[in-house]
N, C-alpha and C positions, 0 to 999 in steps of 0.2 A: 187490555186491548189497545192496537195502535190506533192514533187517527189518523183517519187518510185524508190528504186535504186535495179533493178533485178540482182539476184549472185546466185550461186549454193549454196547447201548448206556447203561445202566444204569451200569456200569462209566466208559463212558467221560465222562458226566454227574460222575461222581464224582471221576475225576483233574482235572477239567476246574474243577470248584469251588476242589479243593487249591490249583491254581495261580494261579487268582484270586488265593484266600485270603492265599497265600504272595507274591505279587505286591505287595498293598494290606495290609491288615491286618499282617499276621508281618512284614514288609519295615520298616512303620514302628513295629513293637514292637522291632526289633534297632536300631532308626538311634538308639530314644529311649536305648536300655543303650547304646547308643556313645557319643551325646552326654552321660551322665550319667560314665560309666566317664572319658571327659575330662577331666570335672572334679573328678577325685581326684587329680588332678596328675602328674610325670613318668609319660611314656606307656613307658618305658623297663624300668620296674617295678613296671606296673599290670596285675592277675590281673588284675580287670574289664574294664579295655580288651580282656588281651589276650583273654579268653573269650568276649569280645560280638562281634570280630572271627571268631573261630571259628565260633562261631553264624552271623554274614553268609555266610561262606565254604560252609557249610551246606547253609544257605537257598539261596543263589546255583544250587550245584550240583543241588539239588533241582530248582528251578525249570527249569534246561535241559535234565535228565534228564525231568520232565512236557513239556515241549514237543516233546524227540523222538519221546516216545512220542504223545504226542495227534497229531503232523506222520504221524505213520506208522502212526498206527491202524487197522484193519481193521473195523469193526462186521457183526456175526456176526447173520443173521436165526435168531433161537432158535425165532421160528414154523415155520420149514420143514418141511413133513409130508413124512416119509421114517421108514422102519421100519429105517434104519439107523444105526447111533450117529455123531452129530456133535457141535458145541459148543451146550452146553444142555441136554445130555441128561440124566437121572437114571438107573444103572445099579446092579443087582444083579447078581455074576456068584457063583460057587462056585468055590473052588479044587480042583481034580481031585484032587490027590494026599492030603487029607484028608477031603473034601465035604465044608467049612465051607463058609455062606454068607456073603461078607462084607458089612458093611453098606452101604447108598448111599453110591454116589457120583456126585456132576455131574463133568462133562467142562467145562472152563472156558479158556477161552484164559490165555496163557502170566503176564500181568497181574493174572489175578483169582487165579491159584491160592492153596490155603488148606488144608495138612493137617490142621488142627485141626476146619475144618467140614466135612474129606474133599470137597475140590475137588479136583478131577484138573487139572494141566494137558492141550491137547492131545499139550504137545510132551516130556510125563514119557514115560518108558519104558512106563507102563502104559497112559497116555491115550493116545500111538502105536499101542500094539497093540491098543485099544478100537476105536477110529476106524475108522469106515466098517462095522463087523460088523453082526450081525442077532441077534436074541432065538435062543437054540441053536445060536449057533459056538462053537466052542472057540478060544482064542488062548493064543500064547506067550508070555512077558514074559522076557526077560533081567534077572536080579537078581545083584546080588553073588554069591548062594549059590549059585548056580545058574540053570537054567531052568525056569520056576515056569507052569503050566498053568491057565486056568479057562475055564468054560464058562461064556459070558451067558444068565440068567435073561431077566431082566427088561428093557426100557428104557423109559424115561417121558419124555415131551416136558414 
């Protein structure tokens, strides 16, 4: 089975730059440290060569890994008017066992996700048991500690 890796299209504009980028530009920033790390003579016990090599090797893998993902990309219409949580969404829910609210979160495919800017994957434990609700379900989350309860407030297209 392939995997499909769903992102906005926003997202996928943006891996899609990288690999340019890293294609053309970054590609021939590591050939100019290869070509110079050469010329400090035996390659045998040369840090430069060897660490500019590393870099390519890098890069290389970079490159294939954006290509798999771009070849297998899914593009997620975030317009879709539905009153139940998909990718794109902005959600507010409350944890039952305390009634905190916690802060927003987007439901983001598996590529964009971002705990720091509180993106959910779809495919996190949490963004799983978001997915497909409505503003006043309850859902379960399996966490290390236990099983952890919240009720959706909110959702925002």
């Amino acid at each position: 089975m392939v995997k499909e890796f769903k992102m906005s299209q926003e997202r996928y504009d943006e891996l899609k730059h990288e690999l340019e980028y890293s294609k053309t530009t970054r590609a021939d920033e590591i050939a100019d440290l290869i070509k110079e790390a050469r010329g400090f003579g035996d390659l045998s016990e040369n840090s430069e060569y060897d660490e500019a090599k590393n870099e390519q090797g890098k890069l290389y893998s970079r490159i294939a890994e954006l290509e798999d993902i771009l070849l297998h990309a899914v593009i997620v219409d975030e317009a879709e008017d539905s009153d139940k949580i998909s990718i794109g969404c902005r959600v507010i829910v409350t944890n039952l066992a305390n009634g905190k609210q916690l802060p927003e979160y987007k439901i983001v495919g598996s590529q964009e996700a971002d705990v720091m800017s509180r993106a959910v994957s779809e495919d996190s434990p949490f963004g799983k048991a978001l997915m497909g609700h409505k503003a006043g379900d309850e859902i379960t989350v399996e966490a290390p500690k236990g099983v952890i309860r919240y009720r959706v407030d909110t959702i925002e297209r």
